[in-house]
NUROZA-634674 format. One line per 4 residues: number of its first residue (from 1); their letters; for each residue x, y, z of N, C-alpha, C. Coordinates in steps of 0.2 Angstrom, whole numbers, m for minus. Layout:
// residues N
NUM> A> X Y Z X Y Z X Y Z | ...
***
This chain:
// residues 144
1> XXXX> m352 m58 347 m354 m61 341 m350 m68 340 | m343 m68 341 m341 m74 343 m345 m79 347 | m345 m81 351 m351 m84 355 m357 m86 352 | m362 m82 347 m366 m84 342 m363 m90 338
5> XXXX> m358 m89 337 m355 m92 332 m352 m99 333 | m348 m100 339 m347 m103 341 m353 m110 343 | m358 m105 346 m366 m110 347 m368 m112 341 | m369 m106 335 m371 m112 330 m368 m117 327
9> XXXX> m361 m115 327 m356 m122 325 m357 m127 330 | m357 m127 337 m361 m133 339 m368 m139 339 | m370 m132 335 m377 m135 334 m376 m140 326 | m371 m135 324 m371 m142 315 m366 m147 320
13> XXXX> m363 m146 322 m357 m149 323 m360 m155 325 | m366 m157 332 m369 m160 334 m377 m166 332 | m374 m162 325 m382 m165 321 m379 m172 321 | m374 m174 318 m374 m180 318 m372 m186 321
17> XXXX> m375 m182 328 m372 m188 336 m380 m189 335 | m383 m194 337 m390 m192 337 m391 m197 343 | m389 m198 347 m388 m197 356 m389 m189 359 | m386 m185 356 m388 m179 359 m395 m176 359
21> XXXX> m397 m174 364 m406 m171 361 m404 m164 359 | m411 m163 356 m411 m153 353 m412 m151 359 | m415 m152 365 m413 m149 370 m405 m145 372 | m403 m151 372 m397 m150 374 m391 m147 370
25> XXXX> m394 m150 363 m390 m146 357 m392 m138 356 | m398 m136 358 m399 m129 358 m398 m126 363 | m397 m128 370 m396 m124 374 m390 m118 374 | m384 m123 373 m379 m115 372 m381 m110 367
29> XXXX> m384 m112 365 m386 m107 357 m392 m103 361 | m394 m104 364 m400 m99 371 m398 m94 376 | m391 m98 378 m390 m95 385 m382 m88 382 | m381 m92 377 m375 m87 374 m379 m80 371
33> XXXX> m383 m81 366 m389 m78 363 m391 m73 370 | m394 m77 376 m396 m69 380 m391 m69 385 | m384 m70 386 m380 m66 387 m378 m62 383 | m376 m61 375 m374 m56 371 m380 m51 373
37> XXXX> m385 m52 372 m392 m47 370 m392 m43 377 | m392 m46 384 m389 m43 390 m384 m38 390 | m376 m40 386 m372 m37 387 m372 m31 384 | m373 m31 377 m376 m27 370 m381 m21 374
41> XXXX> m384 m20 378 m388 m19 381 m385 m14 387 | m382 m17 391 m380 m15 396 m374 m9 394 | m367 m11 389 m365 m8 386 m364 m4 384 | m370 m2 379 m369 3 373 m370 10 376
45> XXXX> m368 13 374 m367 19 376 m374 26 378 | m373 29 382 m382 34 382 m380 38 375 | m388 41 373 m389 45 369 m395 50 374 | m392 57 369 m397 61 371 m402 61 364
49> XXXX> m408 64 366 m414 65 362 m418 70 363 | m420 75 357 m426 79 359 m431 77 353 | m437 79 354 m443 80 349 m446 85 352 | m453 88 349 m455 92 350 m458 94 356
53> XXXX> m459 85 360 m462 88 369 m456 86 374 | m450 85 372 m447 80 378 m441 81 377 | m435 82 379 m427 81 380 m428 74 385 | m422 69 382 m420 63 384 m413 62 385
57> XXXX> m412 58 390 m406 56 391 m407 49 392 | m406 44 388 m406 37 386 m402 33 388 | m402 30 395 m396 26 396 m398 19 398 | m396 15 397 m397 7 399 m399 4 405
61> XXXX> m394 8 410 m395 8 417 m398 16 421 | m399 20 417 m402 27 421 m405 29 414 | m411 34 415 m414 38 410 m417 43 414 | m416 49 410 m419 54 414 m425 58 408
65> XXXX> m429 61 408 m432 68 402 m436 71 406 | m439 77 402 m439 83 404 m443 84 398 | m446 92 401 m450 94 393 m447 97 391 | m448 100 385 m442 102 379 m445 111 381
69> XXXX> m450 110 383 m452 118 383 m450 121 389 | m450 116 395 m447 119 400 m435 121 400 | m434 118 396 m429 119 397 m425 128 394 | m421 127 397 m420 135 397 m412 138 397
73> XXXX> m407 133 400 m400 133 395 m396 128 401 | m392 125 396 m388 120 399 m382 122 403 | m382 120 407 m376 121 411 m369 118 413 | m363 119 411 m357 116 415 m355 115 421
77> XXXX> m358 110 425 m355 109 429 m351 103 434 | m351 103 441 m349 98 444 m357 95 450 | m360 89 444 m364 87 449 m363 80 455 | m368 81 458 m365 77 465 m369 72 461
81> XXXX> m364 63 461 m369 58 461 m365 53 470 | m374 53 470 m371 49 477 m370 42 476 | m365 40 484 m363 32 482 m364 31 490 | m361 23 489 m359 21 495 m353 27 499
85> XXXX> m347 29 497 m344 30 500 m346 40 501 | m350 41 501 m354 47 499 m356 51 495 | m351 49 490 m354 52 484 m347 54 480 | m347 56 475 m342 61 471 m344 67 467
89> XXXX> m341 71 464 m345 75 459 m341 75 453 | m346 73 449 m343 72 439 m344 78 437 | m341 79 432 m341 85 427 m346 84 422 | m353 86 422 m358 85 419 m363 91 416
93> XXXX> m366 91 412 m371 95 407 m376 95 410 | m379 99 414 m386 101 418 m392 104 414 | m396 103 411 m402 103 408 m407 107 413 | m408 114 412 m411 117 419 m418 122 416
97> XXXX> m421 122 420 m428 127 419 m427 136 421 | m430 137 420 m429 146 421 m428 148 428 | m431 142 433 m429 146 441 m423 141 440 | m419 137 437 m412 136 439 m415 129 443
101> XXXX> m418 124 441 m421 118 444 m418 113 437 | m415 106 442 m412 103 436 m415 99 434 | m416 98 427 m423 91 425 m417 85 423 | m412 87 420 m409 80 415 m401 82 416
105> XXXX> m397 78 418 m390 79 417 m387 73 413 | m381 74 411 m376 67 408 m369 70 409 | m366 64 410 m358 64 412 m356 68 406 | m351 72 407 m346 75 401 m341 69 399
109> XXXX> m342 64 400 m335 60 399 m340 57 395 | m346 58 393 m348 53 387 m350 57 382 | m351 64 383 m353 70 377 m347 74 378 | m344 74 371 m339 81 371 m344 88 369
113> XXXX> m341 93 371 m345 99 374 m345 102 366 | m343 99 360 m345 104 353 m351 97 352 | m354 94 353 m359 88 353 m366 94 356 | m362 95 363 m367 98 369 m370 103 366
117> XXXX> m364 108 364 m367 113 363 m371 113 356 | m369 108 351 m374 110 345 m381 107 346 | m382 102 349 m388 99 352 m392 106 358 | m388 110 361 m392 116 363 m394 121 358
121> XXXX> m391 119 353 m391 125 349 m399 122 342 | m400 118 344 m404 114 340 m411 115 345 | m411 113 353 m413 116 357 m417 125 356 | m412 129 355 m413 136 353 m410 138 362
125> XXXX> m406 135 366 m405 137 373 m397 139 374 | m394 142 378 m389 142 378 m385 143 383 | m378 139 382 m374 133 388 m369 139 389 | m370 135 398 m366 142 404 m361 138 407
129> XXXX> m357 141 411 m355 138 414 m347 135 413 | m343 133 419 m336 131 415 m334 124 420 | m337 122 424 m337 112 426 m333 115 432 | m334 122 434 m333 126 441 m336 125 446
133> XXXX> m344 125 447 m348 126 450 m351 121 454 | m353 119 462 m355 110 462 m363 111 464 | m365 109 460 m374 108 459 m377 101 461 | m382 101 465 m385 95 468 m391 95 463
137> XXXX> m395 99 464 m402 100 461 m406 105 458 | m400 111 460 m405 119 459 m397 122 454 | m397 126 449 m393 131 447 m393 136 447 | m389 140 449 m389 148 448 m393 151 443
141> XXXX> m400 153 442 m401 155 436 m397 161 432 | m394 163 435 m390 170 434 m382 169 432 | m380 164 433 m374 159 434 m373 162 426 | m365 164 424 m364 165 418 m363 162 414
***
């Protein structure tokens, strides 16, 4: 927001050099503008979402959904995300179907588990599991 701010003062500031072109006068107020709107963006934190056909997991840089009717109860666990150096496993909330097939996960370090659980509970499904277990892409449906 700084940076807005700073662009526009340069833009009054320069009104009355009148050597400067509007080109030039509005350019910082352009390029600061879509770096805020980039960052703003990149930033802000995921949200999950249900309606009536879909659970969503909302992220800037990843999104995952799933249908709402397949879901079947959310799991605590430890999933694998891979990397360069092969991978790690996060402590994450696994959104799973009846044969234990995962559609949607999210890090636990961005949901706390009274969040997770009343969004299951809104869901009508219910969360297993203790961030014990390491899951790629199938869960235990029987898993407690």
């Amino acid at each position: 927001m700084f940076t807005l701010v700073a662009a526009v003062a340069f833009v009054l500031l320069t009104l009355a050099n009148s050597e400067i072109s509007w080109p030039i006068r509005l350019l910082p107020l352009v390029l600061l503008a879509t770096g805020d709107i980039v960052a703003w963006f990149v930033i802000r934190p995921p949200v999950m979402r249900a309606d009536a056909l879909e659970v969503r997991y909302i992220n800037p840089l990843y999104g995952r959904r799933m249908r709402r009717s397949e879901v079947a109860f959310v799991f605590r666990g430890l999933h694998f995300q891979p990397g360069r150096a092969g991978g790690t496993w996060d402590k994450s909330y696994l959104f799973a179907t009846s044969d234990g097939t995962v559609g949607v996960w999210c890090s636990a370090s961005w949901f706390g588990d009274d969040g997770i659980t009343e969004f299951a509970g809104r869901l009508g499904v219910p969360v297993r599991g203790n961030f014990s277990a390491r899951v790629k892409d199938q869960v235990d449906p029987k898993a407690p």
